[in-house]
C-alpha positions as CSV (number, residue, x, y, z in Angstrom):
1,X,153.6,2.3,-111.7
2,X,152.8,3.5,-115.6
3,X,150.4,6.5,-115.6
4,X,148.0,4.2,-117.2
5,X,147.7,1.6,-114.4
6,X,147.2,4.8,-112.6
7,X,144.2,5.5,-114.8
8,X,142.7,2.3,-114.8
9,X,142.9,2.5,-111.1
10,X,141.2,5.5,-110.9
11,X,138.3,4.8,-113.8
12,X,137.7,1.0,-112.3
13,X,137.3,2.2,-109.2
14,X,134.7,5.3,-110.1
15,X,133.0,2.3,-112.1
16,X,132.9,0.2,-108.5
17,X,131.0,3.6,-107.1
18,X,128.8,4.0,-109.9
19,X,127.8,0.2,-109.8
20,X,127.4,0.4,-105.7
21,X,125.1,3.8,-106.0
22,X,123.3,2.0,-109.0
23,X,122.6,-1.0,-106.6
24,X,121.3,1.4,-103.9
25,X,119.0,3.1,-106.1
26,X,117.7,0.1,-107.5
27,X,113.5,-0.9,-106.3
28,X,114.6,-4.5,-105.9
29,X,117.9,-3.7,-103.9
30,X,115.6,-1.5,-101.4
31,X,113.3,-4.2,-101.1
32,X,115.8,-6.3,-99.5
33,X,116.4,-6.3,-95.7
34,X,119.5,-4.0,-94.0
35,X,121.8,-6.5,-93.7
36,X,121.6,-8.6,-96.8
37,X,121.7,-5.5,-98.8
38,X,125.2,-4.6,-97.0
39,X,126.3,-7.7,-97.4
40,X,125.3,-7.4,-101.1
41,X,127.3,-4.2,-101.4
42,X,130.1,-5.1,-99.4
43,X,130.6,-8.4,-101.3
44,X,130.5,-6.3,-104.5
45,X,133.8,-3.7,-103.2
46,X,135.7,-7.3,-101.8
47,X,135.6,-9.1,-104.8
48,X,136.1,-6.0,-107.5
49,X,138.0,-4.3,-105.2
50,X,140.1,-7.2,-104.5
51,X,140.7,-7.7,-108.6
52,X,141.0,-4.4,-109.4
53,X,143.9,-3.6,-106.3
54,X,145.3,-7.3,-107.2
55,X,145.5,-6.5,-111.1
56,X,147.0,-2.6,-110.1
57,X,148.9,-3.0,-107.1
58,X,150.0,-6.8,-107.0
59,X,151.0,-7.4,-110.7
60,X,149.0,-10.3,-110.7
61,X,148.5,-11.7,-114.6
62,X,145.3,-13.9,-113.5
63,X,142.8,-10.7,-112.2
64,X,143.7,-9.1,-114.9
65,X,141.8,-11.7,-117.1
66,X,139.3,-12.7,-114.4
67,X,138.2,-8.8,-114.3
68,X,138.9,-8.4,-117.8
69,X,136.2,-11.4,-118.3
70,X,133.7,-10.5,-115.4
71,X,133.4,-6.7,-117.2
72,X,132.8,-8.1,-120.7
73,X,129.7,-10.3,-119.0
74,X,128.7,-7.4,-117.5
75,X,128.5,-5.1,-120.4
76,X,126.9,-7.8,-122.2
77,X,124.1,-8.1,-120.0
78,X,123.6,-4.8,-119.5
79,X,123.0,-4.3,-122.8
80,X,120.7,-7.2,-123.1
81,X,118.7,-6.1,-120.0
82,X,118.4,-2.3,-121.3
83,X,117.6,-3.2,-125.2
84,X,114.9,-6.2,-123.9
85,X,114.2,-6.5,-120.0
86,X,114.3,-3.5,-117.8
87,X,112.0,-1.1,-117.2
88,X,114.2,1.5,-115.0
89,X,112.0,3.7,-112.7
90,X,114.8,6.5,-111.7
91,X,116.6,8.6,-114.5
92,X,119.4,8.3,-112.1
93,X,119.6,4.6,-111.7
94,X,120.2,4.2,-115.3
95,X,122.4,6.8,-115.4
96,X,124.4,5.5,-112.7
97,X,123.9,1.9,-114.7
98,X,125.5,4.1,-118.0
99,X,128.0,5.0,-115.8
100,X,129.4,2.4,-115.0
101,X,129.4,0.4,-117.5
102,X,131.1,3.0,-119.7
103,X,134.2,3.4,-116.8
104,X,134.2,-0.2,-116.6
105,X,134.7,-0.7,-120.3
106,X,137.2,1.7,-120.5
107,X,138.9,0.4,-117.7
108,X,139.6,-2.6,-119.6
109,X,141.6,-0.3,-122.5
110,X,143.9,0.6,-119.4
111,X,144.4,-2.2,-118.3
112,X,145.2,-4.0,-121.4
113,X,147.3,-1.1,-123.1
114,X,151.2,-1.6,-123.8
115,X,152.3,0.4,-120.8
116,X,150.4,-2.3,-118.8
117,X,151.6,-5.3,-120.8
118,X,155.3,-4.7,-119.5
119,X,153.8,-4.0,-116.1
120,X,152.6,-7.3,-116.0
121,X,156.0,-8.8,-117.2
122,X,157.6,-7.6,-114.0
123,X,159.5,-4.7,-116.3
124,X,160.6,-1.9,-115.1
125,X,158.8,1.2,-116.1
């Protein structure tokens, strides 16, 4: 596996933890009952998890542009929602929110640099 599939690995994954204690520190996730806030959270770690171990492990071409698309959306609305909406209550929550969205941005260089291009292509490297 190329060092930087390693990497984005690693930062996408510390973006996944970031966005999971984010959620947790959030008012209107702690407003929510037990179990639909662990189903929340667990739905979260399946479905990025799933991309980001699909797209790492698995070679697969397609979560690479599903997560590739899903983290541009996400940085776009968070930047909407901090330059217009939110009003955050905890320093830490938006610096858990900062977080992540930086180490899921720059996930995305990983995973589109050329070490990763010929890791999608099946090439040995």
């Amino acid at each position: 596996m190329p060092k930087n599939m390693v990497l984005f690995e690693r930062v996408a994954f510390a973006g996944l933890a970031f966005n999971i204690l984010s959620d947790l520190l959030s008012k209107q996730f702690q407003e929510l009952s037990g179990i639909l806030l662990a189903l929340l959270v667990a739905l979260s770690i399946v479905i990025f998890g799933g991309l980001i171990w699909m797209a790492g492990r698995r070679r697969q071409n397609w979560a690479r542009w599903v997560y590739s698309i899903l983290v541009v959306l996400i940085v776009m609305t968070s930047i909407y929602e901090y330059t217009f909406t939110v009003t955050v209550e905890s320093i830490w929550q938006r610096l858990a929110d900062v977080l992540y969205v930086l180490l899921t941005a720059a996930s995305l260089y990983f995973l589109w640099s050329r070490d990763s291009a010929a890791w999608f292509r099946q090439i040995p490297v």
